[in-house]
C-alpha positions in Angstrom: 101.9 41.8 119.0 103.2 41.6 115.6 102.4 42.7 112.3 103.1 42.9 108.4 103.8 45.8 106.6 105.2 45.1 102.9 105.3 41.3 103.5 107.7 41.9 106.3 106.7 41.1 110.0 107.2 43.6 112.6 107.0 42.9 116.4 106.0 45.1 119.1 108.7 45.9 122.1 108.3 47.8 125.0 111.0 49.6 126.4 111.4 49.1 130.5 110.7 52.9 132.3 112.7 53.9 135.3 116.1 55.3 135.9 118.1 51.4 135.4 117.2 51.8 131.4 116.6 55.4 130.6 120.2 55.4 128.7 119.4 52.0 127.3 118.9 51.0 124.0 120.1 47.7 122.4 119.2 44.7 124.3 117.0 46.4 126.6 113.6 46.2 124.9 111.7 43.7 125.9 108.2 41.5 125.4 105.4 43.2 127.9 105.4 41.0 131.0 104.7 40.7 134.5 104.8 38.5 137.4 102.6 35.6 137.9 101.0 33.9 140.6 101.0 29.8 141.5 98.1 28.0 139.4 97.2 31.3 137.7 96.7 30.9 134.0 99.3 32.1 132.1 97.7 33.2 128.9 95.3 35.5 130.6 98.1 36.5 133.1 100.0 37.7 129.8 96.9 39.2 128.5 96.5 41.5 131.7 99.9 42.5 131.6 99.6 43.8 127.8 97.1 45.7 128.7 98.7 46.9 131.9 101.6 48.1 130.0 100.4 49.5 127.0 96.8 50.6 128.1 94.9 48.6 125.0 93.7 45.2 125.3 95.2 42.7 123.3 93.4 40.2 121.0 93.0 37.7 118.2 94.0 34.3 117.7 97.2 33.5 120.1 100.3 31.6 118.7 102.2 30.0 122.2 105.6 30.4 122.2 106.7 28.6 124.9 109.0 30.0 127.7 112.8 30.8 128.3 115.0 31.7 131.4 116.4 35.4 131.8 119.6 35.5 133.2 118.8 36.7 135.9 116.7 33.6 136.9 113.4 34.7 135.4 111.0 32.5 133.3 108.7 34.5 130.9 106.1 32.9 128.8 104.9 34.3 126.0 102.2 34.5 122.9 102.2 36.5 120.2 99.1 37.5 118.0 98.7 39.7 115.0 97.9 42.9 115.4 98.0 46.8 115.2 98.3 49.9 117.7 95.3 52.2 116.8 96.1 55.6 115.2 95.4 57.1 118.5 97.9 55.1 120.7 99.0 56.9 123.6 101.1 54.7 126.0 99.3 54.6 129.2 101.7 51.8 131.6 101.4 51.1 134.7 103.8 53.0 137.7 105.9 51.3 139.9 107.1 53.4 143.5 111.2 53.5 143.8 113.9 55.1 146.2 115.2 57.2 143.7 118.3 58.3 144.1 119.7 55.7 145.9 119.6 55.7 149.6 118.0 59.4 149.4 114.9 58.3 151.2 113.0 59.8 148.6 110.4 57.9 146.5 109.7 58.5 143.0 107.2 56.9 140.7 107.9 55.4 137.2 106.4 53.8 134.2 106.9 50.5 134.2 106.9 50.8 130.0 108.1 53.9 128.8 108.3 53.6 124.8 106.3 51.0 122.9 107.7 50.9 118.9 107.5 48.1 116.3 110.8 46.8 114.8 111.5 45.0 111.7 112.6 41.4 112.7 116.6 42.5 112.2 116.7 45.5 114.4 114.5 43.8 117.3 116.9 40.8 117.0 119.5 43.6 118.1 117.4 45.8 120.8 115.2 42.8 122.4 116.9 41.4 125.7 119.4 38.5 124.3 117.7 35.5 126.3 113.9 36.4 124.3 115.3 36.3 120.9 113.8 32.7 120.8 110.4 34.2 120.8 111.6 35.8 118.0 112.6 32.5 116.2 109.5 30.8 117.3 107.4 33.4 116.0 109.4 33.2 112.6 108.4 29.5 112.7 104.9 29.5 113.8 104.2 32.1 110.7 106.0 30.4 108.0 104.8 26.6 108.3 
């Protein structure tokens, strides 16, 4: 999700939940996403995970941005479309079940989203994980042809 505010786009990060990130910052944040399964489509795969993650649906008219490789060996595909959290927006992710602490036996749930925020395009270029700054380019070029 983006947005303008003063003529200057905003996009809309979500910051992973769980113990791995609750000390992260820069680089962490991330596009919502989720995993896919084989010959499912990938736009309303995407869609479902928005809403997943940040408990509103998503809509309006979808600009593809293609796909990049994490480093950890990940492909993510991603859209963007313009839009605005509601003056009521209360972040309502989804949970996912981990041993937590380590080798304790003990299972503890956590939000798979944790902090949902808009950034100016500089400061997401700096917080967003460094192999989806693309997006960021492609959404720079989709808006300004």
């Amino acid at each position: 999700m983006f947005r303008r505010q003063g003529g200057a786009l905003e996009v809309l990060l979500a910051h992973p939940g769980g113990p791995f990130f609750q000390h992260k910052d820069d680089r962490a944040w991330t596009t919502p996403k989720g995993e896919v399964v084989p010959g499912e489509d990938l736009l309303r795969r995407a869609q479902i995970e928005f809403e997943e993650e940040l408990g509103i649906p998503p809509h309006g008219n979808w600009i593809e941005l293609g796909s990049i490789k994490q480093k950890g060996g990940k492909t993510v595909y991603a859209w963007a479309f313009e839009g605005d959290l509601p003056e009521s927006f209360k972040l309502k992710s989804n949970t996912f079940e981990l041993e937590w602490p380590p080798r304790s036996g003990k299972l503890k749930h956590f939000p798979e989203i944790d902090r949902a925020e808009f950034f100016g395009e500089e400061v997401a270029r700096r917080k967003i994980n460094p192999a989806q700054i693309p997006f960021l380019d492609r959404l720079d070029a989709a808006l300004n042809v």
